[in-house]
C-alpha distance (Angstrom), angle and dihedral (degrees) to the residues before:
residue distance angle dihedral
X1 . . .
X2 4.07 . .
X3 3.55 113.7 .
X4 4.18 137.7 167.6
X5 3.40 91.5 -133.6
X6 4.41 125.6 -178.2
X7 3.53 121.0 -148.9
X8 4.07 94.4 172.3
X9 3.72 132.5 35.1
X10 4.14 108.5 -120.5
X11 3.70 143.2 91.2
X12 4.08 126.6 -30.2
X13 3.08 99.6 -63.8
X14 3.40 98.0 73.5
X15 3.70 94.3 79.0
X16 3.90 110.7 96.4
X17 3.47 131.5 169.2
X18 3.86 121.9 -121.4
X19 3.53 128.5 -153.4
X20 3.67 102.5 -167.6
X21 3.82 108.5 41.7
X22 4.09 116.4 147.1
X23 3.99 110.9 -86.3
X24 4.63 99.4 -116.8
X25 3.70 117.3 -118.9
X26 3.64 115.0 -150.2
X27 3.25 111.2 -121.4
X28 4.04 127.2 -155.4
X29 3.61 117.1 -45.4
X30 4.15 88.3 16.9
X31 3.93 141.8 94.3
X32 3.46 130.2 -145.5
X33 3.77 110.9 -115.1
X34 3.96 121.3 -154.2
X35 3.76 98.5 -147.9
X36 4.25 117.8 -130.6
X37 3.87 93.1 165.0
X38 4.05 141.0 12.5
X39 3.81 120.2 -156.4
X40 3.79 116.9 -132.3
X41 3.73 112.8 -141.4
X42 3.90 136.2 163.0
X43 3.72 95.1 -109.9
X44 3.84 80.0 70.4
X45 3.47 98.2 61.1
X46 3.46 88.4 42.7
X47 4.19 95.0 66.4
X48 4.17 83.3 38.8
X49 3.61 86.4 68.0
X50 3.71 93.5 38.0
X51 4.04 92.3 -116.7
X52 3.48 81.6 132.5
X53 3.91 111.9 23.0
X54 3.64 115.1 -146.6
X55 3.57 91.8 179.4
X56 4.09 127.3 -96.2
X57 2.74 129.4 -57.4
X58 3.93 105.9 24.8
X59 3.98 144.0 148.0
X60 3.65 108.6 -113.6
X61 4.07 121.8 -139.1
X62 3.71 126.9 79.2
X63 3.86 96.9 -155.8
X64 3.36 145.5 50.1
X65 3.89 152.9 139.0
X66 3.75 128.7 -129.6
X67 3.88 141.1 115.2
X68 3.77 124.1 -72.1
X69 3.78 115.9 -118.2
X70 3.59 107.8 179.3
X71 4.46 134.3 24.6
X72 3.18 123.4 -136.4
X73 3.96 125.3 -145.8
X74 3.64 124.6 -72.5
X75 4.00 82.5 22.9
X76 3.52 113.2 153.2
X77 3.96 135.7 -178.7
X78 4.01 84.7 8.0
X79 3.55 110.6 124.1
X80 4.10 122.8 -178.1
X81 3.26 122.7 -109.7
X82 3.60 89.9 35.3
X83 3.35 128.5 151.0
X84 4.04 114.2 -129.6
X85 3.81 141.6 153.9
X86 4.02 118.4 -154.3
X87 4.09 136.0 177.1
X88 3.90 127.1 -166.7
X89 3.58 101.6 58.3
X90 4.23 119.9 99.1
X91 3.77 109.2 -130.8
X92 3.75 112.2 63.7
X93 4.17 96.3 118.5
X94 4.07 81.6 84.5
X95 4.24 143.6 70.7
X96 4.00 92.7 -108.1
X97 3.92 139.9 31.3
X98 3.35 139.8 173.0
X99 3.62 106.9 -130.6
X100 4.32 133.3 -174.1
X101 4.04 103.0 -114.5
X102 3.85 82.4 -140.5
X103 4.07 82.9 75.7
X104 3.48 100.9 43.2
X105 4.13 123.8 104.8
X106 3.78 126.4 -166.7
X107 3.79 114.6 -107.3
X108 3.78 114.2 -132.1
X109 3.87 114.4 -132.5
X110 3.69 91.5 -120.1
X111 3.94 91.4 59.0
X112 4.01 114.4 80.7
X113 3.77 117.0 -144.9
X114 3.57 93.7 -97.1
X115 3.81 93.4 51.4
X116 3.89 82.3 51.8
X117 3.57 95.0 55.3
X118 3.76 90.1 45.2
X119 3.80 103.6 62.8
X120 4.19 114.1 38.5
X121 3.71 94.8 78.9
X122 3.62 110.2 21.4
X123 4.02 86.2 39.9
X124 3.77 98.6 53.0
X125 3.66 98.0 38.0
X126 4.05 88.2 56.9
X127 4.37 82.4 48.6
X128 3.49 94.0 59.6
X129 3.93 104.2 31.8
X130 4.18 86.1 59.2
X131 4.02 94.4 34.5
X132 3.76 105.2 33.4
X133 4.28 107.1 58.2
X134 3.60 101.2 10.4
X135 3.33 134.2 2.7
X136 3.95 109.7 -153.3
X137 3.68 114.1 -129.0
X138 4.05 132.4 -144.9
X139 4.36 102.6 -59.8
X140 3.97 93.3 11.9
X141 3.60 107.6 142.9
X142 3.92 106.8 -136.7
X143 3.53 115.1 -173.4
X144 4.48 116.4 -152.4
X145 3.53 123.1 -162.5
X146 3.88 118.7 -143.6
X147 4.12 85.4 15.8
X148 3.85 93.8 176.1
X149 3.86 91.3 48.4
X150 3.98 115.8 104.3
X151 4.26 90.1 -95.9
X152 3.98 90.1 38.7
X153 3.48 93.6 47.6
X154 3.90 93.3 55.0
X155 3.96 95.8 41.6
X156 3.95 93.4 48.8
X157 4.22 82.8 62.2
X158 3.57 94.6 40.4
X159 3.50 95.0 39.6
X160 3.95 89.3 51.7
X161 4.04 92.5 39.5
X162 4.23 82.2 61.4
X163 3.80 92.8 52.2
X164 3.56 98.7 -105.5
X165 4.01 124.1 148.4
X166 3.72 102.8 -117.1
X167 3.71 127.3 -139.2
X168 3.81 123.1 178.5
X169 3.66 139.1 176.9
X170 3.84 125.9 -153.1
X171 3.79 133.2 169.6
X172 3.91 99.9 -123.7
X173 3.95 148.6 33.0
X174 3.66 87.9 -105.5
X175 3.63 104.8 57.9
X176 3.79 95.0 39.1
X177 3.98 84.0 63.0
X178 3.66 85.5 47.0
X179 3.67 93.8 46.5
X180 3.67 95.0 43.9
X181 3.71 89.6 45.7
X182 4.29 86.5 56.6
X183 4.18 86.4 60.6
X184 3.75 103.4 -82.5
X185 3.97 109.7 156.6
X186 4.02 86.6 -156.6
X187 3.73 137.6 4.6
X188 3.69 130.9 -162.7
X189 3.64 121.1 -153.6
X190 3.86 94.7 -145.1
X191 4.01 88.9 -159.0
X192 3.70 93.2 73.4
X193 4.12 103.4 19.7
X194 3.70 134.8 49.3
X195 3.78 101.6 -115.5
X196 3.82 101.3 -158.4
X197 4.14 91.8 53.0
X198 4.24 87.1 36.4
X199 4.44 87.1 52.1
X200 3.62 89.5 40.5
X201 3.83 86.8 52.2
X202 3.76 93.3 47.6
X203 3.96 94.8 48.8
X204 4.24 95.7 44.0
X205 3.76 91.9 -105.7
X206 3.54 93.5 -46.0
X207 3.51 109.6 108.6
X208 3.89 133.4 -154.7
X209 3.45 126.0 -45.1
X210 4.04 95.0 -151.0
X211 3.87 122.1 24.5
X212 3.40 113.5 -167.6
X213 3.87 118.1 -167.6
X214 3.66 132.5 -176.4
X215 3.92 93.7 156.2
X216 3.90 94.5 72.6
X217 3.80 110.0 177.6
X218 3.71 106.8 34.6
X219 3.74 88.6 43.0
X220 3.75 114.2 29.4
X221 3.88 109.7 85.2
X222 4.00 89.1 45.2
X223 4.11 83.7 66.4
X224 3.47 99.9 65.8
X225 4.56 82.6 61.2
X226 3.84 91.4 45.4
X227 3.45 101.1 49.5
X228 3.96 130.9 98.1
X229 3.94 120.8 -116.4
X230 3.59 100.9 -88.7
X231 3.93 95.3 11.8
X232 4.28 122.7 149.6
X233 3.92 116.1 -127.2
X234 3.47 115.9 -163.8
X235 4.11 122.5 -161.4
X236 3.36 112.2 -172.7
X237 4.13 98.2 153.1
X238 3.79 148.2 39.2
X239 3.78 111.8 -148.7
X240 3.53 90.3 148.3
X241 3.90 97.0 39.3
X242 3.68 124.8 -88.1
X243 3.34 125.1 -38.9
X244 3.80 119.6 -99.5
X245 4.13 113.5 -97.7
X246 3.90 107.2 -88.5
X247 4.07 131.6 -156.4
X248 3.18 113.9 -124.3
X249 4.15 96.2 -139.9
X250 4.12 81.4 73.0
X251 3.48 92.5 75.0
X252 3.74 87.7 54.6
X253 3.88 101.3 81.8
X254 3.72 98.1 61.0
X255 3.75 89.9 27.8
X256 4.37 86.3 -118.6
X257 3.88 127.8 -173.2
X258 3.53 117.4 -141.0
X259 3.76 124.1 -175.0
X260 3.61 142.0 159.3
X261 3.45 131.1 -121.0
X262 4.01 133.9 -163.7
X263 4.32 119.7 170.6
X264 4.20 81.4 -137.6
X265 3.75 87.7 78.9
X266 3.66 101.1 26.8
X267 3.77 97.8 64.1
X268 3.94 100.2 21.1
X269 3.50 87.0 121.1
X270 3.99 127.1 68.3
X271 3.65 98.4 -131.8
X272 3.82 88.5 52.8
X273 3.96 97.5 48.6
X274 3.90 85.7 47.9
X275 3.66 97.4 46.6
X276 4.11 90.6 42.0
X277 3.82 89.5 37.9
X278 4.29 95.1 51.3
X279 4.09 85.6 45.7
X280 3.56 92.5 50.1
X281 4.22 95.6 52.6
X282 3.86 90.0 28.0
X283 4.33 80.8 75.3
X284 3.32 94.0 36.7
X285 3.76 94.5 57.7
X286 3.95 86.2 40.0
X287 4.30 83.3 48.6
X288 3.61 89.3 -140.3
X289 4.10 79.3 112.5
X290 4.11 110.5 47.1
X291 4.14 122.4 -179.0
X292 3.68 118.3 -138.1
X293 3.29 110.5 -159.6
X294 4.18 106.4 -168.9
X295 3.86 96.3 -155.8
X296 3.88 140.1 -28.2
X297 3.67 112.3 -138.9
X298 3.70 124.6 -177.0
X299 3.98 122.0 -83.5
X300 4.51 83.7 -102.9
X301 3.54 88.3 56.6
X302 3.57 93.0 60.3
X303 4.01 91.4 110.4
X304 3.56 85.1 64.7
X305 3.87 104.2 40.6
X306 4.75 79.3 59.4
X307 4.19 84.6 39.1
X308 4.04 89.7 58.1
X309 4.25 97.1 33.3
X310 3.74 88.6 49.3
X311 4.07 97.8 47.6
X312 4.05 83.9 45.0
X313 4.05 89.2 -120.8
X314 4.25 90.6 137.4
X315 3.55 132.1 76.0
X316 3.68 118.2 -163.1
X317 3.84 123.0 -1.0
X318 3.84 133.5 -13.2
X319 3.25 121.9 -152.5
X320 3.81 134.6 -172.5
X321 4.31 110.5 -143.4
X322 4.13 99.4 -134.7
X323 3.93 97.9 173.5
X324 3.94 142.4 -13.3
């Protein structure tokens, strides 16, 4: 089968296609899943660089859409032929995978296979990062890093949909139009404006109850200004890089919670991944929640699709086209 494979942690380039990798077998408890469409995310460029190893050689891509072909043992409620989307398994940058049926989510008709590879992780991270440490209220200000990015996107419309007062920063003209046009009530282009002084501003000294950053680096130090007394911020990324190291005693004077926050752990279990999965396409349908995917490129381009995520030139989703 055709697969991006990596055979060395670094830049890009890295990715190459292969012609002639093994066809998967699913083994007990899994399906085989012909692949239609791959979700690009940053955790993927992440275990490119070897930030997080995954061991060598590997498939990239931890989701995807398709049709499952084959049903493993001890397979239940899995029929073939159906139509499923699925996130948390490495191995979507290819035609065929083996995935857990404990991941896998029905695909309504009225979702294409790109739409279906747009939602699972992106969708369920931005469920548990405004239901899980603190769940904004009517008039809470909640401030979102990266808001015209794929995860900012979707919690500036859930965020709104919940009542909240949404502030988001962006790095350009284009994205704070795109930002604004998802529900934000303000966006600061942290280029040309110091967002914590520009929230605090917007909330009458306040601050924001919720912070949630997926930048890290570039953006992390600047939360402990912006937030409220007693407000939650919630990292669950590193776009930037890592965050520098923090002392604890400087969450003391506003009496701040800080947490971390990874999808791996929030819908490890199958009763959490349908739950977050049902919520996620339960707004969709409603379209309160809309995907934007930026582009869909073909599974070859997939140098590319990390080339444009990594130099922040996308808003909304990437996706990489496997198969018809």
């Amino acid at each position: 089968m055709k697969a991006i494979k990596v055979t060395s942690y670094g830049n890009a380039r890295v990715l190459t296609m292969s012609t002639a990798e093994p066809m998967p077998k699913p083994g007990p408890g899994q399906v085989l899943v012909n692949i239609r469409a791959a979700g690009v995310n940053y955790v993927d460029i992440y275990q490119r660089k070897g930030i997080y190893k995954p061991g060598l050689p590997f498939i990239p891509g931890l989701e995807g859409a398709g049709v499952v072909e084959a049903v493993g043992a001890e397979v239940q409620g899995v029929r073939l032929g159906a139509r499923v989307a699925y996130t948390g398994q490495i191995g979507s940058y290819s035609e065929y995978l083996a995935v857990d049926a404990e991941k896998l989510i029905l695909l309504p008709k009225d979702l294409s296979f790109e739409e279906g590879a747009a939602f699972p992780l992106q969708g369920m991270t931005a469920h548990y990062l405004l239901y899980d440490y603190c769940k904004p209220g009517k008039k809470d200000a909640v401030l979102i890093h990266a808001a015209a990015g794929g995860v900012g996107l979707l919690l500036v419309q859930w965020a709104k949909h919940l009542g909240a007062t949404v502030i988001g920063t962006v790095s350009t003209e284009e994205k704070a139009r795109a930002a604004k046009e998802a529900g934000a009530d303000h966006v600061i282009i942290y280029t040309q404006q110091d967002f914590a002084a520009e929230t605090k501003a917007l909330t009458n000294g306040r601050g924001a109850q919720l912070i949630l950053d997926g930048v890290g680096k570039t953006t992390f130090n600047g939360n402990l200004e912006a937030a409220a007394k007693f407000g939650h911020v919630v990292i669950f990324g590193a776009a930037s890089g890592p965050a520098d190291p923090l002392s604890p005693n400087l969450l003391m004077p506003k009496s701040l919670t800080l947490s971390g926050g990874t999808l791996f752990n929030s819908a490890a279990a199958r009763r959490d991944v349908v739950r977050r999965s049902q919520t996620v396409l339960a707004g969709i349908k409603k379209r309160w929640l809309k995907l934007r995917i930026d582009r869909v490129l073909p599974l070859a381009q997939a140098e590319t699709a990390h080339r444009l995520l990594e130099s922040r030139q996308t808003m909304g989703k990437l996706i990489l086209k496997v198969a018809d």
